[in-house]
N, C-alpha and C positions, 0 to 999 in steps of 0.2 A: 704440265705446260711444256711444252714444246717451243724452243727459241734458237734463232740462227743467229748471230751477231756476225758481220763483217766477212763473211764465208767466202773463199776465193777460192778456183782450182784452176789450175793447169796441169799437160803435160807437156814431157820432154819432148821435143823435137829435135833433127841435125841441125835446124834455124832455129835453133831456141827455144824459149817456150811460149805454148800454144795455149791462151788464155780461153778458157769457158766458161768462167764467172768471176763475177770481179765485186766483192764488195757486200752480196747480196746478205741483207737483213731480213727476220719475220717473225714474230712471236702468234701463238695459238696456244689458247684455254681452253681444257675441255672442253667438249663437245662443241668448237671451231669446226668450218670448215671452211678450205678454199679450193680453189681451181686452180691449176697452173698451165697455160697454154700460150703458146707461141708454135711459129712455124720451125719447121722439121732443122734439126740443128744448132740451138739455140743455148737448148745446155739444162733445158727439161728433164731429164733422165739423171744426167749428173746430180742436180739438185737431190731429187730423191730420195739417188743412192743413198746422198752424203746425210738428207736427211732422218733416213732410215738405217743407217750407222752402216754401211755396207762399203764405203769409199769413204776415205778420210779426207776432209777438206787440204787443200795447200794453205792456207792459212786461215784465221777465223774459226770463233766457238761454237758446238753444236750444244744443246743440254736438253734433255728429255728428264723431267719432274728435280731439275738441279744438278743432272749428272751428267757428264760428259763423257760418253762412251769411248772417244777414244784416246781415254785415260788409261783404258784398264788394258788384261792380258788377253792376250785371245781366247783362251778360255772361258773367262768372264767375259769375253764380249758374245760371245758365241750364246752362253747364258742370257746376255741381257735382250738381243736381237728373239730367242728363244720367246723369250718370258715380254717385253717389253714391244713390240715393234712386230705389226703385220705386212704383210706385201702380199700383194694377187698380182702378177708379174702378169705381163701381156703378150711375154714371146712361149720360147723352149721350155720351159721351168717348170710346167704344166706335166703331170703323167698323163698319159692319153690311155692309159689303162684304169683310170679310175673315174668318178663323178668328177663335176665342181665341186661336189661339198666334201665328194672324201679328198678330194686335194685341197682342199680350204683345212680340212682338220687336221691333213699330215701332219704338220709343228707340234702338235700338242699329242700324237704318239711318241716322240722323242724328247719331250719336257722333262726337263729333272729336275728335282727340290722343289 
């Protein structure tokens, strides 16, 4: 299970801080799925990251099957993102020297334990 409770982010600005999610809740059971869409800016991306343990929310729980990744050390988080959590990123992140599939399966040449 997958659950967001009360997820907020901002960042720093010299005007203070610059809210991009305020509040947001969502729970998903296996084999869930949803969509998230809105127009360009909205805080789409952000969500994800934070969903996908890659950005720490500013405030608000994340928990993937009871655990809150960003509980742990970088290490173990590095581990858990490894083992626990896929991304097919949309920009750069891409090797344009390999397939789709053999960049869909790079993570799992570096998997340890």
């Amino acid at each position: 299970m997958l659950e967001a409770r009360n997820v907020s982010k901002s960042y720093p600005t010299a005007r203070g801080p610059l809210p991009i999610l305020n509040e947001v809740s969502l729970a998903l059971e296996q084999g869930d799925a949803i969509s998230i869409v809105g127009p360009s800016g909205t805080g789409k991306s952000t969500l994800l990251y934070i969903l996908g343990a890659l950005e720490p929310p500013s405030s608000g729980t994340v928990t993937l099957d009871g655990r809150n990744p960003f509980t742990l050390s970088d290490k173990d988080l590095s581990a858990f993102r490894n083992k626990e959590v896929g991304f097919v990123f949309q920009d750069h992140c891409l090797l344009p020297q390999c397939s789709v599939l053999e960049n869909a399966l790079i993570p799992t040449m570096v998997r340890t334990g």
